[in-house]
C-alpha positions as CSV (number, residue, x, y, z in Angstrom):
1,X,43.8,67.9,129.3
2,X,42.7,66.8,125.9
3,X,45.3,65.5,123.1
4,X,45.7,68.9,121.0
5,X,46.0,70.8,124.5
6,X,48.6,68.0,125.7
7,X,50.3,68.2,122.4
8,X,50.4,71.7,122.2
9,X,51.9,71.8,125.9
10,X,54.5,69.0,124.8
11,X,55.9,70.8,122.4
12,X,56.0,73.8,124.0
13,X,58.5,72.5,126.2
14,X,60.4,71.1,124.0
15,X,60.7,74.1,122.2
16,X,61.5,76.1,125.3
17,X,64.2,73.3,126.0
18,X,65.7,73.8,122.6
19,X,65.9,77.8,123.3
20,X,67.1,77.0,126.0
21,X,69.7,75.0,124.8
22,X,70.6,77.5,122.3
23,X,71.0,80.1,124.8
24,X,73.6,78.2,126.8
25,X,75.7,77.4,123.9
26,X,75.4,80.8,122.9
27,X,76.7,82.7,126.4
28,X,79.3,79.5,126.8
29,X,80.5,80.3,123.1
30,X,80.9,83.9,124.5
31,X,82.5,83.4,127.7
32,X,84.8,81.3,125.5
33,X,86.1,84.0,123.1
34,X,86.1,86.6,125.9
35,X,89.1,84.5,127.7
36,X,90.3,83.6,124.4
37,X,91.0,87.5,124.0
38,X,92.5,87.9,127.4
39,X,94.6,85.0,127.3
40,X,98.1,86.3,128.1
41,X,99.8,82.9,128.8
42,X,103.4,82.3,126.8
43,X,101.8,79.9,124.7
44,X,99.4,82.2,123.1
45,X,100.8,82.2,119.7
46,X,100.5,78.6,119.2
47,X,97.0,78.8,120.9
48,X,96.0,80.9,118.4
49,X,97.5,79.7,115.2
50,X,96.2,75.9,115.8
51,X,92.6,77.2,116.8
52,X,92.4,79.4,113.4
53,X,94.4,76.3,111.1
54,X,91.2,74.7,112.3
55,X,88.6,77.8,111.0
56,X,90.6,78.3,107.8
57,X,89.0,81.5,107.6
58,X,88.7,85.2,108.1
59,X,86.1,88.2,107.3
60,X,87.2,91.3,107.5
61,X,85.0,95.0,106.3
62,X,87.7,97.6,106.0
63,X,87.9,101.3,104.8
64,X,91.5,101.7,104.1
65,X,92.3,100.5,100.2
66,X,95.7,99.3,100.5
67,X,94.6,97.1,103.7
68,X,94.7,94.1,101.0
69,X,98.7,94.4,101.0
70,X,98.7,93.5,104.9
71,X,96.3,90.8,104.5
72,X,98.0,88.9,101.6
73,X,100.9,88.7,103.5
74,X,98.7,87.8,106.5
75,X,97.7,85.0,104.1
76,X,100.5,84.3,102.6
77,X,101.8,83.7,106.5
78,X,99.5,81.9,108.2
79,X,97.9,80.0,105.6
80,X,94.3,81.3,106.3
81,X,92.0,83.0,103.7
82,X,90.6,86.3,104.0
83,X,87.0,87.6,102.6
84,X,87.2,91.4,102.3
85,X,84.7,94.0,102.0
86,X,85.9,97.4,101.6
87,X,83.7,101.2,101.9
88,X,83.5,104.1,103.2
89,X,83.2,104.5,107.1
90,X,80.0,105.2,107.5
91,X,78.4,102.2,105.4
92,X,80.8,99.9,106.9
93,X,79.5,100.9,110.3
94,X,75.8,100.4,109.1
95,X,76.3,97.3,107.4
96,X,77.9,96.2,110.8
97,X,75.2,97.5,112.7
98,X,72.2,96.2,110.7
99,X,74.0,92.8,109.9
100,X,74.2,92.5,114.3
101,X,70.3,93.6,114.5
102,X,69.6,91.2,112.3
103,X,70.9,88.7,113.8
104,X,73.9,88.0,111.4
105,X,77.4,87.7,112.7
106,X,79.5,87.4,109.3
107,X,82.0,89.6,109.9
108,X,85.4,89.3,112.5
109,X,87.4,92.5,111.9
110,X,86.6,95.7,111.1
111,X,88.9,98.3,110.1
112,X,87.9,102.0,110.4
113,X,88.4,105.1,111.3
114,X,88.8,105.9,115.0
115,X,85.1,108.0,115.1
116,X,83.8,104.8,113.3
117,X,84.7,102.1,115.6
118,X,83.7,103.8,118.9
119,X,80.4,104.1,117.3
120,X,80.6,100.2,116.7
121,X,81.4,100.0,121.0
122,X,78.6,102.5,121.4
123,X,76.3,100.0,119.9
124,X,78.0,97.1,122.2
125,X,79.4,95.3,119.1
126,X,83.2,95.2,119.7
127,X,84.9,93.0,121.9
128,X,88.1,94.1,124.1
129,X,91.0,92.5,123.0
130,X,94.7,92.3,125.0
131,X,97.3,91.9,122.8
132,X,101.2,91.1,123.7
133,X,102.1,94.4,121.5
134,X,99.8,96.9,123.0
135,X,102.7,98.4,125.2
136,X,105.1,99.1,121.9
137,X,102.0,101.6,120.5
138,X,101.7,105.1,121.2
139,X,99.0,105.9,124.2
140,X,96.5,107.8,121.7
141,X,96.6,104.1,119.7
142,X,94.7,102.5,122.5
143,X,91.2,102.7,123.3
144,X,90.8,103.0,127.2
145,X,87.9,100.6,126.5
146,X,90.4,98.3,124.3
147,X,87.3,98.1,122.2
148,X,89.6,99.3,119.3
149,X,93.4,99.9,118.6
150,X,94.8,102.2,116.0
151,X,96.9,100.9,113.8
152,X,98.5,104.1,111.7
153,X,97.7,107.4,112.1
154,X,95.7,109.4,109.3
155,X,98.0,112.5,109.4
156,X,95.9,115.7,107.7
157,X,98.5,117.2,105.8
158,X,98.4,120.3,103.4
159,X,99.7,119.6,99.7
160,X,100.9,121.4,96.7
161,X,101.6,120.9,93.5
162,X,105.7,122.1,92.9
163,X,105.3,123.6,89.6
164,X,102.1,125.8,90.7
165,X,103.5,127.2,94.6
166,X,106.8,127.8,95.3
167,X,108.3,126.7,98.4
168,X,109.4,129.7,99.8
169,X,105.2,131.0,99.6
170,X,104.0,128.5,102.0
171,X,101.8,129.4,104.6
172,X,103.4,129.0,108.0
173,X,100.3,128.9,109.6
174,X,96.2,129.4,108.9
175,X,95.8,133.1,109.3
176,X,99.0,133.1,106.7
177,X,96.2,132.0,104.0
178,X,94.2,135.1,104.7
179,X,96.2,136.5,102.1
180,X,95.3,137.7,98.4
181,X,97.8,135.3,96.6
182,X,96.1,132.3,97.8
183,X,93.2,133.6,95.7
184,X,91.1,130.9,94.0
185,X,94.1,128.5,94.4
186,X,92.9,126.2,97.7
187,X,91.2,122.9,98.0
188,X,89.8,121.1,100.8
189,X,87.9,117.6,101.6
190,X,84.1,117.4,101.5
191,X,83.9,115.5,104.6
192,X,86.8,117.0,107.3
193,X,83.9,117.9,109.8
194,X,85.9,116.2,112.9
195,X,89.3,117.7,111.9
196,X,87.9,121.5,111.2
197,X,86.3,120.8,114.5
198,X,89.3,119.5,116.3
199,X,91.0,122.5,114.6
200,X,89.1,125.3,115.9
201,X,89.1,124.0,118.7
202,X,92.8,124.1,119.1
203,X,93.0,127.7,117.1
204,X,90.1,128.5,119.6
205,X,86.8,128.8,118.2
206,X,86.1,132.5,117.8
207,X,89.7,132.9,116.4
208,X,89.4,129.8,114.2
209,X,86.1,130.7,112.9
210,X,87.2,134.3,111.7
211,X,90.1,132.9,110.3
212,X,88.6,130.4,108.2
213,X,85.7,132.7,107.1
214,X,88.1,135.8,106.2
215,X,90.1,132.4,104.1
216,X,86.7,131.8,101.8
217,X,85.2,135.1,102.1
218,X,88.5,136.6,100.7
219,X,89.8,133.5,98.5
220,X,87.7,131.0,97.9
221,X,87.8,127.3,98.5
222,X,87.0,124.1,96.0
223,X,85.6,121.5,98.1
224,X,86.4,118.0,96.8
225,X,85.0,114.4,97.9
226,X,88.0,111.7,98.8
227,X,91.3,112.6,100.4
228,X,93.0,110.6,97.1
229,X,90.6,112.5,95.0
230,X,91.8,116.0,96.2
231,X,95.9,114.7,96.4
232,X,95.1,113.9,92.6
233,X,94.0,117.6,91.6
234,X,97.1,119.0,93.6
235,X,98.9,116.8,91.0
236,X,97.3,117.6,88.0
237,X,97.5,121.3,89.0
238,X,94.1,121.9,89.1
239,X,93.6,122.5,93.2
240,X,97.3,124.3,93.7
241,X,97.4,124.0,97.7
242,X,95.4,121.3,99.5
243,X,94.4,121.8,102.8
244,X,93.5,118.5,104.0
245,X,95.4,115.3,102.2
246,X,96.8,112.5,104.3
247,X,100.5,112.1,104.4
248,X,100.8,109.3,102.7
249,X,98.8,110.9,99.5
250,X,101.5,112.8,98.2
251,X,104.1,110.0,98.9
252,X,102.5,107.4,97.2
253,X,102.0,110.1,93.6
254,X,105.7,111.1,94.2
255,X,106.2,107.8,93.6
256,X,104.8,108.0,90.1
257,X,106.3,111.1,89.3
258,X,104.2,113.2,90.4
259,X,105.0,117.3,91.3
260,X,103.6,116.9,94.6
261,X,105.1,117.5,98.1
262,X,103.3,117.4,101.5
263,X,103.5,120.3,103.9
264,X,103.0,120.6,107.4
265,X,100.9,123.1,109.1
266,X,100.0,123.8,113.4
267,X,98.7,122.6,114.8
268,X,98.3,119.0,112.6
269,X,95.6,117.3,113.3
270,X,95.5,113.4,113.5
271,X,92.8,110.3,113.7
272,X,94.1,107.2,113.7
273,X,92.6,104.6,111.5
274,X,91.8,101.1,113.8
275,X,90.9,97.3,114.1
276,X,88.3,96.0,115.9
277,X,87.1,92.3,116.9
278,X,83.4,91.6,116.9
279,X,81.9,89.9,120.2
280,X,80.0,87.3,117.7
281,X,83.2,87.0,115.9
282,X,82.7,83.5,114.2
283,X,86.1,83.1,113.3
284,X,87.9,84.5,116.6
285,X,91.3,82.8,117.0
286,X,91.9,84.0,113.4
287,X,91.0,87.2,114.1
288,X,92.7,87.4,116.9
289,X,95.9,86.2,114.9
290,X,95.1,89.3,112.8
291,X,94.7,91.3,115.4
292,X,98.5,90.7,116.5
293,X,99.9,90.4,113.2
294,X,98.5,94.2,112.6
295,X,100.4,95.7,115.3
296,X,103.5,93.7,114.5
297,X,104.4,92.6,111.4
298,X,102.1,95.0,109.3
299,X,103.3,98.1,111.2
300,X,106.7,97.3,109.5
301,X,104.0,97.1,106.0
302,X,102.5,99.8,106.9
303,X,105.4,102.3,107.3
304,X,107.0,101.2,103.8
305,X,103.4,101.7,102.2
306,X,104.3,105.6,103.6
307,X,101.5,105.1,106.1
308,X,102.5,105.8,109.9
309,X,102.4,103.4,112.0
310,X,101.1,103.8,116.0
311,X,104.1,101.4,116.7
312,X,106.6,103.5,118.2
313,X,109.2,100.9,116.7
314,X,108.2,102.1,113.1
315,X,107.7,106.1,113.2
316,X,110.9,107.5,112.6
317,X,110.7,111.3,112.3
318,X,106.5,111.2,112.9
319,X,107.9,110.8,116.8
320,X,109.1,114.1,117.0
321,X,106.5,115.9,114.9
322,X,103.7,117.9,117.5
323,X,100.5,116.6,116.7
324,X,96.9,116.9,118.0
325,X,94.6,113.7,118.0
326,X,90.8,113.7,117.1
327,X,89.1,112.4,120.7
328,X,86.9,110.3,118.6
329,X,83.5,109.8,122.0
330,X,83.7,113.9,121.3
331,X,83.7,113.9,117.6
332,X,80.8,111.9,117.8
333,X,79.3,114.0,120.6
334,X,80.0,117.2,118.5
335,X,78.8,115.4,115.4
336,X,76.0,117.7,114.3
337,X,77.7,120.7,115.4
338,X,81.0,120.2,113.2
339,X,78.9,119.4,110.8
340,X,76.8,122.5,110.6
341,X,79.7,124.8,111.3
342,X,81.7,123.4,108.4
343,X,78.8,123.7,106.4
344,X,78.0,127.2,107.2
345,X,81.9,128.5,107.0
346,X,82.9,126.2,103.8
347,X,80.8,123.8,101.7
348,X,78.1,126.2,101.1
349,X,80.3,128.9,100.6
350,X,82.4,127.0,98.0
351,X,83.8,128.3,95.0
């Protein structure tokens, strides 16, 4: 063997023994936040405030804008700081996604929509978390995977503005806005795909579809991007009945004096919005502190933000009200489907 060849092969091992190495700390890092999200032992509060004292920090990408309230007083609690980075579902789940393929783990938490997150465990991202409030959630909250947990439920409501419909004119149900009067007066969100196709199938799908294409055949319908975007026309008059708002749209404008009201129409279809921990979490006793603080302390913040909570401790009359959950694997399975028949029966057809 001559020097370059024995150099060459020197180093080669060294670098294989530095991989190695890396490798090792890498799956003994991992093995070490797995048990750290199992551990069920009395002590794990103080486990996991003393660990995350220590990181100081937390990341979190989120979709829901008034998150920030929860994690001030998450802050303002345990002393850690948070770096937030808010968007809409599906570019926090590609920024998630391309940030893991390449090989950057920045983030610990992510807060999306239910469809969103069990993308994120479809792509092996999310870690399965126990957490010593789990049992006090409703069942649809939890992930069977434990990938996810809800933390409120995004309740599609109808709204209308009270000085444009009068109470008594309400539909009772969809085939009630078949009807004449409802004539260039409804409004509905760009980007329902998984509640229209939750809804037909619950109406069943031939009876749903003729229902809904007799609605925009006979009356029109003004589609409208952002849930707070529509509840604001209902407000302002311009979009008199709302077909999709969530429920805590028209609570928050009341609050501001606004002539809107939420109403309820069967079957009501709900997703619930979740948190997630990522397996490369580099902050994961913090997250994990976030993690219980969200299904404790911030279901109590999230009910007096008007939100409902998947806490059963926190959802007053919302426990007695029927609803029907978005299965999010089969909204992502039905994905393209939804999305053309909602295409097809409203957004091209809008007026």
């Amino acid at each position: 063997m001559d020097k370059l060849t024995g150099l060459f092969f020197a180093a080669t091992l060294l670098l294989g023994g530095v991989h190695s190495s890396v490798l090792a700390q890498d799956a003994t890092n991992a093995t070490a936040i797995r048990e750290l999200a199992q551990y069920q032992g009395a002590d794990r509060q103080e486990r996991l405030l003393a660990a995350a004292k220590k990181e100081g920090e937390l990341s979190v990408y989120h979709i829901y804008p008034n998150l920030p309230v929860m994690m001030d007083a998450f802050s303002k609690k345990y002393g850690i700081k948070i770096k937030a980075w808010r968007a809409g579902s599906e570019a926090v789940l590609l920024r998630v996604t391309n940030e893991a393929r390449a090989g950057r783990f920045d983030v610990d938490i992510v807060q999306s929509n239910e469809v969103g997150n069990e993308a994120a465990f479809r792509e092996n991202l999310l870690l399965p978390v126990w957490s010593p409030y789990l049992k006090d959630l409703i069942p649809a909250a939890v992930a069977s995977h434990k990938s996810w947990v809800g933390i409120k439920l995004e309740v599609f409501i109808a709204a209308y503005n009270t000085a444009a419909v009068k109470k008594e004119d309400l539909p009772k149900s969809y085939q009630d806005l078949q009807d004449p009067k409802w004539k260039g007066r409804l409004g509905i969100e760009a980007n329902d795909e998984a509640w229209f196709g939750t809804l037909l199938d619950e109406l069943g799908e031939a009876q749903g579809t003729k229902i809904f294409n007799n609605i925009v055949a006979r009356n029109g319908i003004s589609v409208h991007k952002g849930h707070s975007a529509l509840a604001n026309l209902v407000a302002s008059g311009d979009v008199p009945l709302a077909l999709t708002v969530f429920s805590w749209n028209p609570v928050q404008l009341k609050k501001k004096g606004a002539p809107i009201e939420g109403w309820y129409i069967q079957p009501l279809i709900v997703q619930p919005t979740t948190i997630a921990m990522l397996k490369k979490s580099p902050h994961p006793a913090s997250a994990l502190l976030f993690y219980d603080f969200m299904l404790s302390e911030g279901q109590k913040l999230l009910a007096d933000d008007g939100s409902v909570p998947t806490s059963k401790l926190y959802q007053g009359e919302w426990r007695n009200i029927p609803m029907k959950v978005i299965d999010p694997a089969r909204a992502l399975d039905m994905q393209d489907k939804w999305l053309k028949e909602f295409d097809e029966i409203i957004t091209k057809r809008a007026k």
